[in-house]
TIBAPA-993126 format. One line per 3 residues: number of its first residue (from 1); for each residue x, y, z of C-alpha. Coordinates in Angstrom, 3 decimals, m for minus. Each point is the difference from the previous one (the first is absolute). Layout:
BEGIN
NUM = X Y Z ~ ...
//
This chain:
BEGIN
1 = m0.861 m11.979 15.324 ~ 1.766 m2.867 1.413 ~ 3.138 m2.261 m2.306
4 = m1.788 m3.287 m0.297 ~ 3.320 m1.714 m0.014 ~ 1.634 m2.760 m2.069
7 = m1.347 m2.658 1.907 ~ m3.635 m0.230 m1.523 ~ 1.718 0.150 m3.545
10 = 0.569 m2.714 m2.491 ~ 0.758 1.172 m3.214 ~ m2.523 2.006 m1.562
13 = m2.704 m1.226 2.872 ~ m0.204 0.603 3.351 ~ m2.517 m0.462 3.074
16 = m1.570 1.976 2.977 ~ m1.680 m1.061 2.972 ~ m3.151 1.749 0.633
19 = 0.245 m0.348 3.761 ~ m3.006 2.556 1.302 ~ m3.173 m0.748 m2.425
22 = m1.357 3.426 m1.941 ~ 3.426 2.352 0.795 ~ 0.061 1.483 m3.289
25 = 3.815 m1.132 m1.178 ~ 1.225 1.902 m3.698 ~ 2.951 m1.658 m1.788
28 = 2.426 2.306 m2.165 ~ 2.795 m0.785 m3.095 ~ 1.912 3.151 1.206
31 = 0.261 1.791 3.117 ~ m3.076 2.390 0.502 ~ 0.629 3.507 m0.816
34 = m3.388 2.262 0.762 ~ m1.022 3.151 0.504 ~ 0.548 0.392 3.288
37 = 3.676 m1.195 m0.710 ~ 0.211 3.495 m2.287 ~ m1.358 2.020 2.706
40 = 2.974 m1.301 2.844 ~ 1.993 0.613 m2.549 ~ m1.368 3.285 m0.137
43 = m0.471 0.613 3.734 ~ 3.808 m0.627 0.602 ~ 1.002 2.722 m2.469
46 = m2.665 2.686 0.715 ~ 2.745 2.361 1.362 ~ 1.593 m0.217 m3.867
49 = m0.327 3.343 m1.555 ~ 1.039 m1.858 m3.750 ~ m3.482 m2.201 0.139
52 = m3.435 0.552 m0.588 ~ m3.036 m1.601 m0.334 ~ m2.956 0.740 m1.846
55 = m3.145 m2.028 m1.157 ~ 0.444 m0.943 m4.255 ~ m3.567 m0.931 0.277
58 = m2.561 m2.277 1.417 ~ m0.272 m3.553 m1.375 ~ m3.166 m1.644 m1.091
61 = m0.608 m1.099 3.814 ~ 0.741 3.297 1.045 ~ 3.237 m0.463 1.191
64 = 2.600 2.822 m0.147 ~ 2.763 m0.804 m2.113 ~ 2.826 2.062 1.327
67 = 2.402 1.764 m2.311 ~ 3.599 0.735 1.975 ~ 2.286 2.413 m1.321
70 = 3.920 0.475 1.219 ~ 1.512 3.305 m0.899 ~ m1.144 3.660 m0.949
73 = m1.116 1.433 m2.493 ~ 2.999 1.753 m2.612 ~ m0.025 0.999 m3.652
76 = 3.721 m2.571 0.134 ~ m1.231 m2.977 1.309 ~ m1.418 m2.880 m2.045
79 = m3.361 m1.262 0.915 ~ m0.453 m3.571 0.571 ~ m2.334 m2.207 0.807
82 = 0.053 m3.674 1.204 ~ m2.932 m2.306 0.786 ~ m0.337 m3.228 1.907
85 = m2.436 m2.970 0.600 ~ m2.266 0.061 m3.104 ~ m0.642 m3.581 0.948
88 = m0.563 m0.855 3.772 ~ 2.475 m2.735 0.360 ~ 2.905 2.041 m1.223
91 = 1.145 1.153 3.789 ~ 3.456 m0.011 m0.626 ~ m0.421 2.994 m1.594
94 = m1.028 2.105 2.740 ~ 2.777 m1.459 1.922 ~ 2.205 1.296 m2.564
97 = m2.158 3.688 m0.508 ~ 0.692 0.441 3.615 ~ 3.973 m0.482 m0.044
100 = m0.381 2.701 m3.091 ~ m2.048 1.944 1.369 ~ 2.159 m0.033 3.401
103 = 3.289 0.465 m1.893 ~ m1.492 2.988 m2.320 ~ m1.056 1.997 3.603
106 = 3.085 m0.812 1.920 ~ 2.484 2.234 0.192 ~ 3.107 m2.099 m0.657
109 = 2.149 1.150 m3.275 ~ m2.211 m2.016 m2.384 ~ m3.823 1.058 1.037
112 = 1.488 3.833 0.091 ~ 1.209 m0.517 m3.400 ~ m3.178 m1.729 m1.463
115 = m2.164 2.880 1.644 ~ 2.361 2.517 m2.154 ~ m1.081 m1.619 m2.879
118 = m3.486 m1.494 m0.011 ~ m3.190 0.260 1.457 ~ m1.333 m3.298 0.838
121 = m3.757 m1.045 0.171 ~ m1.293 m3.455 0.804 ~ m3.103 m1.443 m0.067
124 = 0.873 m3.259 2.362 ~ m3.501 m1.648 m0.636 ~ m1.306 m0.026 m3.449
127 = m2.412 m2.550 0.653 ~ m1.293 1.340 3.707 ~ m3.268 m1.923 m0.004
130 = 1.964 m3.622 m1.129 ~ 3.169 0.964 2.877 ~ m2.440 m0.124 2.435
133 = m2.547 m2.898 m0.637 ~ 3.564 m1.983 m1.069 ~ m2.249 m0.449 m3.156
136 = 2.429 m0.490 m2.822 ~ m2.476 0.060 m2.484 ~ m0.626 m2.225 m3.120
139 = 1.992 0.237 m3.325 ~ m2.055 1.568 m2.451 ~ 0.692 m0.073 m3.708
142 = m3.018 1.039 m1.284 ~ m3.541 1.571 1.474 ~ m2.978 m2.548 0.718
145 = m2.815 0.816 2.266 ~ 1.795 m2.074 2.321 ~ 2.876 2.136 0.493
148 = m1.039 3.188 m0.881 ~ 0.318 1.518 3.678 ~ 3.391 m1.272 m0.469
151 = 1.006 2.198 m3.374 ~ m1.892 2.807 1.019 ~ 2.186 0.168 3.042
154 = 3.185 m0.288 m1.909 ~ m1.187 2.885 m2.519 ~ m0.523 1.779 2.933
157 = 3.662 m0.580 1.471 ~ 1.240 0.717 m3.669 ~ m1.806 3.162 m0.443
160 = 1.240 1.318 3.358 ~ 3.270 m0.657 m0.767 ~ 0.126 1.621 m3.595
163 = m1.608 3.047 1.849 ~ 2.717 m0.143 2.692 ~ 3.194 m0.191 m2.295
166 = m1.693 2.461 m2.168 ~ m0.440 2.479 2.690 ~ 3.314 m0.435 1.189
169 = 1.885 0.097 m3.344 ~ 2.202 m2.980 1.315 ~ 2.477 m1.444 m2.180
172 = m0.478 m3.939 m0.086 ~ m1.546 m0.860 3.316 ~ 0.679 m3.788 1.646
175 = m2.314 m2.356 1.315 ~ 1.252 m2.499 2.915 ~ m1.322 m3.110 m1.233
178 = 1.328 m3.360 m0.688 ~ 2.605 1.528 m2.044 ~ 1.085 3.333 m0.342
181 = m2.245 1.789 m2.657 ~ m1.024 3.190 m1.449 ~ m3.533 0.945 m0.151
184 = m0.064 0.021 m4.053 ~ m3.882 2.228 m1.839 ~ m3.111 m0.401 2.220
187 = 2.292 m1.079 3.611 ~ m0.027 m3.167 m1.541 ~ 3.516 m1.328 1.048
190 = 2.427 m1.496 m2.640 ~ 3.449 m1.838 0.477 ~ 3.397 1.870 0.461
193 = 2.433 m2.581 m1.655 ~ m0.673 m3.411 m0.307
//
């Protein structure tokens, strides 16, 4: 990706020029953070012994949807589990899943001490299939043929998640959203304060 700059920017409008005719161009609210972002990630700490990947599941699109976990295994250490980018333009959050997840495998004082205590599983794409088209999706209140693709998906993301706390006995797991929340019944998430 390439910083358009502050130059074509007025406001809340801005302009490109399309200087080669049919170069596919793709214009973003956030910097991109993909799938192939996870896996450098990944690449530059494969000699970690405290992280490990597994596949959670595959999406609708058949996608694996990775699962991470940081720690081992011990009848002392809390389980918990945090999940990013249920909506696709919500990058910031993997930005910030990756400075947790490097801190929590580091060995500086504080990522030995949080491996003493917890266990830490993330799911860093909840919404695979929507992280990579960059297809945020519509908002959906209620089910019409229109969007029922749309719903079933989300029941589908809900009902993996309820499995996935359930199987892990977590405590109150957090999603990395817009705000800070905790994934309240059904992985639907709910506000933490106000």
């Amino acid at each position: 990706w390439k910083w358009m700059g502050v130059e074509q920017v007025d406001g809340r409008r801005f302009w490109y020029d399309f200087a080669k005719a049919g170069e596919p161009v793709r214009f973003a609210v956030t910097i991109p953070y993909l799938e192939q972002d996870l896996e450098a990630f990944l690449k530059a700490n494969a000699d970690n012994p405290h992280i490990e990947k597994s596949v959670l599941t595959k999406s609708r699109n058949g996608r694996e949807v990775e699962l991470l976990r940081v720690g081992t295994p011990g009848p002392k250490r809390q389980r918990v589990l945090v999940t990013g980018r249920h909506h696709a333009a919500e990058t910031m959050a993997s930005f910030v899943l990756e400075g947790f997840l490097a801190e929590a495998m580091s060995e500086s004082p504080a990522g030995r001490a949080f491996r003493e205590k917890y266990l830490l599983f993330a799911v860093p794409f909840v919404d695979k299939d929507g992280v990579q088209a960059g297809d945020q999706g519509p908002i959906v209140a209620q089910p019409t043929a229109q969007n029922r693709t749309v719903v079933n998906q989300r029941r589908f993301r809900a009902v993996l998640l309820t499995e996935l706390v359930d199987n892990l006995c977590c405590g109150e797991p957090l999603a990395l959203i817009g705000k800070l929340r905790r994934l309240g019944g059904f992985g639907v998430p709910r506000r933490i304060g106000g």
